[in-house]
PDB file of N, CA, C and O in Angstrom, chain B, residues numbered from 101:
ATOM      1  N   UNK B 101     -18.297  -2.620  24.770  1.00  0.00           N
ATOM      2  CA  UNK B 101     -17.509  -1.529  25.320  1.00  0.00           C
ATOM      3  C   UNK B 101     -16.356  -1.200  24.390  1.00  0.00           C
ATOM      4  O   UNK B 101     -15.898  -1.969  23.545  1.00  0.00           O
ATOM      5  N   UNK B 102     -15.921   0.090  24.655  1.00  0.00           N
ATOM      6  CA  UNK B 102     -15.065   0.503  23.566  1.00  0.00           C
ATOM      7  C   UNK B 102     -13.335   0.367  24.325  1.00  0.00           C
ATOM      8  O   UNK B 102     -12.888   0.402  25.472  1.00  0.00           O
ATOM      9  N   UNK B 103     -12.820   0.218  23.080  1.00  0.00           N
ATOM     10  CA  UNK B 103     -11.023  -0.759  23.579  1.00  0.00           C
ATOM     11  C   UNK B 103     -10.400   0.689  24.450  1.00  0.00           C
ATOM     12  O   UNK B 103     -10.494   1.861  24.083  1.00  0.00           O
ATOM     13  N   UNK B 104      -9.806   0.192  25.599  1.00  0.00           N
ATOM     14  CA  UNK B 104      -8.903   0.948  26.395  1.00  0.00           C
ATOM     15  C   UNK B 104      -7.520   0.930  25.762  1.00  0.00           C
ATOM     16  O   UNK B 104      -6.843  -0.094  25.673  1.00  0.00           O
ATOM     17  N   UNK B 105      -7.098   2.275  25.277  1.00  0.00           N
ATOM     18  CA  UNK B 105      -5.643   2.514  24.176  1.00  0.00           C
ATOM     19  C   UNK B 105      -5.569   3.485  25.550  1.00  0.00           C
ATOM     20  O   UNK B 105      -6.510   3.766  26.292  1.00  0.00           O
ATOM     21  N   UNK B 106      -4.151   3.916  25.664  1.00  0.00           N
ATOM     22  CA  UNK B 106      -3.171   4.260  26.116  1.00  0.00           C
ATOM     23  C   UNK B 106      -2.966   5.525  25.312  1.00  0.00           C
ATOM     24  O   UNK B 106      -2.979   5.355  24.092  1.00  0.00           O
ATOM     25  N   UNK B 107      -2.761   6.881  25.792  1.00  0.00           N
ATOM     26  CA  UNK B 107      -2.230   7.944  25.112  1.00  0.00           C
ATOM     27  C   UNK B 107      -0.836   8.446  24.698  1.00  0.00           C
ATOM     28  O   UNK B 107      -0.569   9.218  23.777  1.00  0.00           O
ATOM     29  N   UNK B 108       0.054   7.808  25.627  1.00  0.00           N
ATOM     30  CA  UNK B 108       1.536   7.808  25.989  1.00  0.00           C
ATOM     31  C   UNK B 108       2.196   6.806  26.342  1.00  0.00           C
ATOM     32  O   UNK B 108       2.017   5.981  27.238  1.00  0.00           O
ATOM     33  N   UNK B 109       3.187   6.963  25.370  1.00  0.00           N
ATOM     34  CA  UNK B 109       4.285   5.343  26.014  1.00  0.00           C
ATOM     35  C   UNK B 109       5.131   5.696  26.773  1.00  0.00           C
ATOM     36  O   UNK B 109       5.293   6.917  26.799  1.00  0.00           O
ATOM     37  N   UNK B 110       5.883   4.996  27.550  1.00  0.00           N
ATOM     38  CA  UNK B 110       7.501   5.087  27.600  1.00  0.00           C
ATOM     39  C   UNK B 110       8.123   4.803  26.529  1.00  0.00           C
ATOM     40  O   UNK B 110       7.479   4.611  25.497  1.00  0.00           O
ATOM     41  N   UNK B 111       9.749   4.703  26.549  1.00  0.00           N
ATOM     42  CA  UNK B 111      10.339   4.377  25.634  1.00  0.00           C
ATOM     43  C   UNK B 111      10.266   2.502  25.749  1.00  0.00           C
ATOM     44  O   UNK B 111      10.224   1.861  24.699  1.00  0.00           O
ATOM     45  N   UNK B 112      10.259   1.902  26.877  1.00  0.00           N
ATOM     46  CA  UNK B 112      10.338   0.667  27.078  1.00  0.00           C
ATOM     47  C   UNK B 112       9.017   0.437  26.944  1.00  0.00           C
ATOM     48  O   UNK B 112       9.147  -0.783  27.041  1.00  0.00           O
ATOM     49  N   UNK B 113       7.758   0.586  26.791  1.00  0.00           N
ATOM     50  CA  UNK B 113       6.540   0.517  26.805  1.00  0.00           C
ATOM     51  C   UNK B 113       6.508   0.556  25.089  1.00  0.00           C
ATOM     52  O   UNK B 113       5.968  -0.345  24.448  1.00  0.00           O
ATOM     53  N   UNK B 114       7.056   1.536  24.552  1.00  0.00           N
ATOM     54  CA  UNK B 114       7.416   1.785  22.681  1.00  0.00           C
ATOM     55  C   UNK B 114       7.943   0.446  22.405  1.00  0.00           C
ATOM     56  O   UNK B 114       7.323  -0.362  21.712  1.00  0.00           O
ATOM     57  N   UNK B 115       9.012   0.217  22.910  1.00  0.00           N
ATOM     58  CA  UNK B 115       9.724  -0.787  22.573  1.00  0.00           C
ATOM     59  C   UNK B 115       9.317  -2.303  22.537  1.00  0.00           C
ATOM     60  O   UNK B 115       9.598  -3.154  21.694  1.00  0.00           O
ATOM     61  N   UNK B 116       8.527  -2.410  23.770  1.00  0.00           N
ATOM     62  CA  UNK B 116       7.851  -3.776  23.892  1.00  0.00           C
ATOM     63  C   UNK B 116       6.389  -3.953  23.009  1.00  0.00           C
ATOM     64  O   UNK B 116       5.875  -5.022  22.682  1.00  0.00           O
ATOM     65  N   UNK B 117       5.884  -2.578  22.727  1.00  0.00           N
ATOM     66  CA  UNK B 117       4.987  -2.914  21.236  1.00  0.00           C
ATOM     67  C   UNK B 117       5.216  -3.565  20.186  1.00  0.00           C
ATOM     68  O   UNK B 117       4.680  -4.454  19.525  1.00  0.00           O
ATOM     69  N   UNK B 118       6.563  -2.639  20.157  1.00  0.00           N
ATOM     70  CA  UNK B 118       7.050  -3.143  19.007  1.00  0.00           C
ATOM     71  C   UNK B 118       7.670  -4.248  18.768  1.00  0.00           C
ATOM     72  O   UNK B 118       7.550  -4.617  17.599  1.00  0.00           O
ATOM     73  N   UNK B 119       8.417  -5.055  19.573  1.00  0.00           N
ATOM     74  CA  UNK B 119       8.817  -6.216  19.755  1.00  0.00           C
ATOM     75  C   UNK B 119      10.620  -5.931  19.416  1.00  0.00           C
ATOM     76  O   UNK B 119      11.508  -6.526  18.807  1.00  0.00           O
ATOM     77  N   UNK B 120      10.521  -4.978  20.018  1.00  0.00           N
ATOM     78  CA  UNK B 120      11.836  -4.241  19.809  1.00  0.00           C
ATOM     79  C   UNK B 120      12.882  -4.055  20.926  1.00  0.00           C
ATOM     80  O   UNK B 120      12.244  -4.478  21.889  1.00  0.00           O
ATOM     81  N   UNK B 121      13.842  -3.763  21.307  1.00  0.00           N
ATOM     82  CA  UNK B 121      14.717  -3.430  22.491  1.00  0.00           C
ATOM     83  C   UNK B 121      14.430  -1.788  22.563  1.00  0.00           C
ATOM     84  O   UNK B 121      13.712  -1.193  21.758  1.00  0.00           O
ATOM     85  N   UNK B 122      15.167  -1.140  23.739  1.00  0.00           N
ATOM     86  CA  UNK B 122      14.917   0.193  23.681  1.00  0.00           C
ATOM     87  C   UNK B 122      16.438   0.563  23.096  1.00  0.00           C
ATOM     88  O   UNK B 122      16.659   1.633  22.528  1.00  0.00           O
ATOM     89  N   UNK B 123      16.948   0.050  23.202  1.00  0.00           N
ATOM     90  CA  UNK B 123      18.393   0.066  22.548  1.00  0.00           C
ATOM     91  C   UNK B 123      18.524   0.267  21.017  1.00  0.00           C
ATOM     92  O   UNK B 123      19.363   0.926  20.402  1.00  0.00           O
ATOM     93  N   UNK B 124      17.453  -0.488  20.544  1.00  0.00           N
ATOM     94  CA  UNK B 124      17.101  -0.551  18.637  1.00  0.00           C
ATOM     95  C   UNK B 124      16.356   0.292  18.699  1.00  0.00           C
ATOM     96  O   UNK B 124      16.586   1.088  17.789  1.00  0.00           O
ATOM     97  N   UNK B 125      15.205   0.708  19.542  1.00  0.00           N
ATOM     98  CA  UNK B 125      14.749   2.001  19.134  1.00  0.00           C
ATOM     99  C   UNK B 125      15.140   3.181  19.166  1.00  0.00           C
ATOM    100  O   UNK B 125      14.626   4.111  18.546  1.00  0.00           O
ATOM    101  N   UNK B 126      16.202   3.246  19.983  1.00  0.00           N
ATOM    102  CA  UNK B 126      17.692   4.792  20.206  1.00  0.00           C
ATOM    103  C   UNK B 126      17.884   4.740  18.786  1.00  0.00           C
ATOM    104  O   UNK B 126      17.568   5.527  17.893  1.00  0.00           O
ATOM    105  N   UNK B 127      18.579   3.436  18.778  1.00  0.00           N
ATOM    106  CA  UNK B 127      19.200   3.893  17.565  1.00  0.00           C
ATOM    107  C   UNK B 127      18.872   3.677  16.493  1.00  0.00           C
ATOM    108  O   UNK B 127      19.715   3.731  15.598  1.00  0.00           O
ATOM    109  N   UNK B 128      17.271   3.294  16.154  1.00  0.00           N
ATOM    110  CA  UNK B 128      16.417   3.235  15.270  1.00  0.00           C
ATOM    111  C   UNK B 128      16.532   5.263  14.741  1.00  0.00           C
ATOM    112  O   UNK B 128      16.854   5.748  13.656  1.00  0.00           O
ATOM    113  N   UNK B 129      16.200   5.817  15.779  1.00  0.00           N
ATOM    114  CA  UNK B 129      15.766   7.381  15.684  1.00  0.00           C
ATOM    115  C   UNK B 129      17.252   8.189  15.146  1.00  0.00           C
ATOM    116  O   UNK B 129      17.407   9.006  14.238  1.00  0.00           O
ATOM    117  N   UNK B 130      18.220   7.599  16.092  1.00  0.00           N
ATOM    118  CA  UNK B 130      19.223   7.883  15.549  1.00  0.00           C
ATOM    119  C   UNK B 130      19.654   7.960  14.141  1.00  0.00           C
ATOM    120  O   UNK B 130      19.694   9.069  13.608  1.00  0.00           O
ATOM    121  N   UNK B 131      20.054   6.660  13.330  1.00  0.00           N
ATOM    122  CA  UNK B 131      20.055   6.409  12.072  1.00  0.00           C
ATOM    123  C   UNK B 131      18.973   6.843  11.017  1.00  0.00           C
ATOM    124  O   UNK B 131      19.139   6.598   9.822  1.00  0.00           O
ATOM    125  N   UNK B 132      18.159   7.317  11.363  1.00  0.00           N
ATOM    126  CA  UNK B 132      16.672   7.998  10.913  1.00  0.00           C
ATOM    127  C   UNK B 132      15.426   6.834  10.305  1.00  0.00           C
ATOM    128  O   UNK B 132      14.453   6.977   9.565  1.00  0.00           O
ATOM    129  N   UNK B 133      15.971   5.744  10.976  1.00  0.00           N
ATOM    130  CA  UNK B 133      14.526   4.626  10.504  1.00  0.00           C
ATOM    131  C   UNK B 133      13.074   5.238  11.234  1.00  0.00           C
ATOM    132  O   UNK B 133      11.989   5.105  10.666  1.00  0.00           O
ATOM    133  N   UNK B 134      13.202   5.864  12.454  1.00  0.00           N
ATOM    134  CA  UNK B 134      11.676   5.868  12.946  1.00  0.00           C
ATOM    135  C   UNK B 134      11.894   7.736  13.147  1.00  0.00           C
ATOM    136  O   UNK B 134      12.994   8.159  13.500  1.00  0.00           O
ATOM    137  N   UNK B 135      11.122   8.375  12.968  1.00  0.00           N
ATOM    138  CA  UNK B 135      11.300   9.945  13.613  1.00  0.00           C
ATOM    139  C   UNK B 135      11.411   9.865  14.794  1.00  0.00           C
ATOM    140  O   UNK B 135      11.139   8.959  15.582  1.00  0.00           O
ATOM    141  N   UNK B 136      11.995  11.249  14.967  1.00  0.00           N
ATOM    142  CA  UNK B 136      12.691  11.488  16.442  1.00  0.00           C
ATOM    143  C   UNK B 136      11.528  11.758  17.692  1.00  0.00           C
ATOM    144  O   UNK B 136      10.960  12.847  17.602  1.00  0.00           O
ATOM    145  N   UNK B 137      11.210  11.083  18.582  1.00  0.00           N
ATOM    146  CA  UNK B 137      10.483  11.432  19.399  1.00  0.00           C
ATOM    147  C   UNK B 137      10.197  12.805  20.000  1.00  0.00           C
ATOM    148  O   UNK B 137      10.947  13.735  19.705  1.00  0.00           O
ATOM    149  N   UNK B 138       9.312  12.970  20.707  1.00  0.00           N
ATOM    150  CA  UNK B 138       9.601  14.521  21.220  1.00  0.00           C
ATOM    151  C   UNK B 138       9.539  14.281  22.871  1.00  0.00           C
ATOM    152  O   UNK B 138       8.972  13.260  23.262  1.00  0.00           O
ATOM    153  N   UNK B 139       9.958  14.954  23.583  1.00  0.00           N
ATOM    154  CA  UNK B 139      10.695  14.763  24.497  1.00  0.00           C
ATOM    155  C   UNK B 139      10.167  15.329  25.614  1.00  0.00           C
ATOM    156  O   UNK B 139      10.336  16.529  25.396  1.00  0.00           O
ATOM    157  N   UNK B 140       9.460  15.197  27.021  1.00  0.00           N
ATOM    158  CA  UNK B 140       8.482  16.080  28.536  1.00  0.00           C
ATOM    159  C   UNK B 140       9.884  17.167  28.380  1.00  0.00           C
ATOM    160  O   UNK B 140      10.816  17.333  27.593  1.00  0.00           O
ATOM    161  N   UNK B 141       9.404  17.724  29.578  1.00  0.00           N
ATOM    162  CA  UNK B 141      10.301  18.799  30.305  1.00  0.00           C
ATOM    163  C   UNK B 141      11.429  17.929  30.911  1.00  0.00           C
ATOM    164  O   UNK B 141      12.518  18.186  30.396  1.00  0.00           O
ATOM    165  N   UNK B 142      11.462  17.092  31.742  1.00  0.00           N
ATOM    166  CA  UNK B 142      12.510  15.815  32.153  1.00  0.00           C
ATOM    167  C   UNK B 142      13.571  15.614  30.753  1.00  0.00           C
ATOM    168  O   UNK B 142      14.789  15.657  30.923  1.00  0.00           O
ATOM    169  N   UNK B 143      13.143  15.455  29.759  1.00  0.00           N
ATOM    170  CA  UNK B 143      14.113  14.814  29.006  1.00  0.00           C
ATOM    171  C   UNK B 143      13.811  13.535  27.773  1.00  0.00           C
ATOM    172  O   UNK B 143      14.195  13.286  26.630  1.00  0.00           O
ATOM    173  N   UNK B 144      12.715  12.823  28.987  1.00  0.00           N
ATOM    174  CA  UNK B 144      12.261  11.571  28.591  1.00  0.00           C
ATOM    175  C   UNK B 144      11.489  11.706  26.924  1.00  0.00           C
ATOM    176  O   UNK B 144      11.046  12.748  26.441  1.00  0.00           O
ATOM    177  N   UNK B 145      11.497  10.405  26.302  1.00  0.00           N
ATOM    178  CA  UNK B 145      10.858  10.123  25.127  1.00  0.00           C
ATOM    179  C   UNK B 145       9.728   9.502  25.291  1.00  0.00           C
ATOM    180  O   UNK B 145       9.737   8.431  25.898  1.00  0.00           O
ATOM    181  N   UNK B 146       8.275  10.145  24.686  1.00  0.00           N
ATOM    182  CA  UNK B 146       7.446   9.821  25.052  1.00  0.00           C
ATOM    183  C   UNK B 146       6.713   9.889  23.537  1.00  0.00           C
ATOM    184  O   UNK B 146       6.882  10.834  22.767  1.00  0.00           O
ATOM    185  N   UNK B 147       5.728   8.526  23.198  1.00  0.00           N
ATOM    186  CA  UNK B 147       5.313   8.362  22.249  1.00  0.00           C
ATOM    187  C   UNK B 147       4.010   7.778  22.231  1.00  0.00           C
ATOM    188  O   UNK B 147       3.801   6.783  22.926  1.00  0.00           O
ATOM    189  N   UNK B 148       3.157   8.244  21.563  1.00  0.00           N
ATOM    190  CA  UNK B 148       1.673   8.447  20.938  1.00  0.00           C
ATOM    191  C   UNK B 148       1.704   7.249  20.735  1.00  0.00           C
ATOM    192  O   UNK B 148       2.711   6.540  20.738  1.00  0.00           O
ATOM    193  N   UNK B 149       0.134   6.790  20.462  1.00  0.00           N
ATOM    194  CA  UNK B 149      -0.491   5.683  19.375  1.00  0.00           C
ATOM    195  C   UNK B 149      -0.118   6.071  18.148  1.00  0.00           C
ATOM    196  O   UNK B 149       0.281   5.067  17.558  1.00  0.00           O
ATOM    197  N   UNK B 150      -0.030   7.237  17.311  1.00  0.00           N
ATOM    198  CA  UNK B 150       0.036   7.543  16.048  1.00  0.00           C
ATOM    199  C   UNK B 150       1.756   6.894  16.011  1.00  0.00           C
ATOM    200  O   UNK B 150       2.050   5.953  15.273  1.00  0.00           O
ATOM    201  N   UNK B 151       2.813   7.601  16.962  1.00  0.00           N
ATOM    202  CA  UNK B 151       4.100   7.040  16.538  1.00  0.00           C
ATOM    203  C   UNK B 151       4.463   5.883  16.572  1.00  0.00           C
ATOM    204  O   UNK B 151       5.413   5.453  15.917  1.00  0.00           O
ATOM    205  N   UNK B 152       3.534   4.997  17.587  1.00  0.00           N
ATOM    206  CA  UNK B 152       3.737   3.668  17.226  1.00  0.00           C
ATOM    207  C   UNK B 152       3.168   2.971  16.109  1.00  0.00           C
ATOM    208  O   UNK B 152       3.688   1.978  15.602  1.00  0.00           O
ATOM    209  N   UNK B 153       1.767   3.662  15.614  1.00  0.00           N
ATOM    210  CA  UNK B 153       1.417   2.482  14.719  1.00  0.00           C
ATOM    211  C   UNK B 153       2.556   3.336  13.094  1.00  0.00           C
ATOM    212  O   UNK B 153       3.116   2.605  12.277  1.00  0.00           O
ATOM    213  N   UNK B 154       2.643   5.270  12.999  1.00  0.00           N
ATOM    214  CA  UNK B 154       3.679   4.979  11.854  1.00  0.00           C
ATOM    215  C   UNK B 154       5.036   3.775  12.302  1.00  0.00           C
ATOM    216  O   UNK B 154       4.941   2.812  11.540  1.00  0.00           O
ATOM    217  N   UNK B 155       5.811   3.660  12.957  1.00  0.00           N
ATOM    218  CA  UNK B 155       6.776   2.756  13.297  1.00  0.00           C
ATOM    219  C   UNK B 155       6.445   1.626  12.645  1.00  0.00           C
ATOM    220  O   UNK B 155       6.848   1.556  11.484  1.00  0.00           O
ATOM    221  N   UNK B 156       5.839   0.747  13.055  1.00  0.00           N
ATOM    222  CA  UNK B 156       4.751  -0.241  12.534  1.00  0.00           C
ATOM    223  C   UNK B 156       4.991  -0.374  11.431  1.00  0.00           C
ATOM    224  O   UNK B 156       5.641  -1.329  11.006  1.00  0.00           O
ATOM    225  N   UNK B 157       4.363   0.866  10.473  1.00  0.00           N
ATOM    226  CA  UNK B 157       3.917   0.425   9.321  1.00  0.00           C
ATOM    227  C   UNK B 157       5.335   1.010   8.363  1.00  0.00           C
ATOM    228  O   UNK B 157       5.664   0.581   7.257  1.00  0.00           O
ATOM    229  N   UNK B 158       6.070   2.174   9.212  1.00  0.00           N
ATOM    230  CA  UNK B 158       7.044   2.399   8.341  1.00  0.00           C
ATOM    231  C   UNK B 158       8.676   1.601   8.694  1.00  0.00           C
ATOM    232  O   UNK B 158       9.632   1.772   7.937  1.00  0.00           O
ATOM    233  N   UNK B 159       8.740   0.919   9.690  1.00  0.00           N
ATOM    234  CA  UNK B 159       9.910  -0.034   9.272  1.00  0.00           C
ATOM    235  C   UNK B 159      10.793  -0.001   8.273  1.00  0.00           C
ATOM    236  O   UNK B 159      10.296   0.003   7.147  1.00  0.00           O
ATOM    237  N   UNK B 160      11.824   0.020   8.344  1.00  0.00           N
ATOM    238  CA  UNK B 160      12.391  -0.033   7.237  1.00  0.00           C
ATOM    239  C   UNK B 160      13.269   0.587   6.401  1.00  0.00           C
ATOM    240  O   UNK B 160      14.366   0.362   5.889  1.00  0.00           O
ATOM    241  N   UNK B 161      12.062   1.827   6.436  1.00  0.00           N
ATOM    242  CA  UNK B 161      12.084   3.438   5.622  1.00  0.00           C
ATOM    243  C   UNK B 161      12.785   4.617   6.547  1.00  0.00           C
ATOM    244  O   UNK B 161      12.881   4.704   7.771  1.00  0.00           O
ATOM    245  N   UNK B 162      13.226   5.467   5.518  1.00  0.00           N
ATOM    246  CA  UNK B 162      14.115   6.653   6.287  1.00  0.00           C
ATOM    247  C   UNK B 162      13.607   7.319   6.351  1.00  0.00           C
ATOM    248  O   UNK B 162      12.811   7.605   5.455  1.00  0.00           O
ATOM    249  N   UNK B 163      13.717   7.939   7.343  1.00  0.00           N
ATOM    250  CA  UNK B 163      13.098   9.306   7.804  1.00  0.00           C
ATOM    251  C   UNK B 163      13.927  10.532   7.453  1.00  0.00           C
ATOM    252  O   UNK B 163      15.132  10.285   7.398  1.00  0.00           O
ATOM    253  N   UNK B 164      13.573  11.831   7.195  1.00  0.00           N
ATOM    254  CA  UNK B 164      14.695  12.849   7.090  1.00  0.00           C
ATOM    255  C   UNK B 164      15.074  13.177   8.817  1.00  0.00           C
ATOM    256  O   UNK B 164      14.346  12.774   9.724  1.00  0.00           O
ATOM    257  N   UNK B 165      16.015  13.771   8.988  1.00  0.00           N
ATOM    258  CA  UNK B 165      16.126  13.648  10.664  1.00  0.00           C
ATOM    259  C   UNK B 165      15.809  15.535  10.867  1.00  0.00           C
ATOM    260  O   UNK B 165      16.504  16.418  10.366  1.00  0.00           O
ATOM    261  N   UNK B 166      14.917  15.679  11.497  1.00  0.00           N
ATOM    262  CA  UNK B 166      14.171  16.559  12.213  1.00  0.00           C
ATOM    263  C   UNK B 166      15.362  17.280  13.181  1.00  0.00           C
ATOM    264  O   UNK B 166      16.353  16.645  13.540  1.00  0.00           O
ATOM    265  N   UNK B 167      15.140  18.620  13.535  1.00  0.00           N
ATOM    266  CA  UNK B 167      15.808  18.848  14.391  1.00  0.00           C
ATOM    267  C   UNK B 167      15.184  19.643  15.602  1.00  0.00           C
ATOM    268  O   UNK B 167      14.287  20.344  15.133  1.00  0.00           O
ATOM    269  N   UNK B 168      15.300  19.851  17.155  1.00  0.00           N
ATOM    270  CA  UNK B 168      14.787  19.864  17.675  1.00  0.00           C
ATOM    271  C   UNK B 168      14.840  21.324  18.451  1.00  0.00           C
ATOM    272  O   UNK B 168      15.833  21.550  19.142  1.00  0.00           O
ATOM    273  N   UNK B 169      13.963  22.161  18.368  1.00  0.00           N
ATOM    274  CA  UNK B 169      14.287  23.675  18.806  1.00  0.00           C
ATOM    275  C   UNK B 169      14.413  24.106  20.228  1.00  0.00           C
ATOM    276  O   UNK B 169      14.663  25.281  20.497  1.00  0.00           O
TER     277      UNK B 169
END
């Protein structure tokens, strides 16, 4: 059978992938280590398989910071 992945995180759901706080991931996006999430109608930060595994692999690295229209 084929693996059950998830389409959408929370931010605390992001965070516990990553082995991260949601606190380091604020201000991960903030400081421009991970790109800026994009955001429901609510407000909330909501993130893909793709943004977790770039996170993952880009650690570290700066992001240019995006701005949001």
């Amino acid at each position: 059978m084929g693996e059950n992945r998830r389409t959408t995180y929370t931010i605390s759901e992001a965070a516990r992938e990553l082995g991260i706080s949601i606190e380091w991931l604020r201000a991960g996006e903030r400081r421009g280590y991970f790109s800026l999430a994009p955001r429901d109608r609510n407000g909330h930060r909501y993130y893909t398989d793709g943004h977790i595994e770039r996170m993952r692999k880009g650690r570290g690295e700066r992001h240019p910071r995006s701005t949001r229209g």
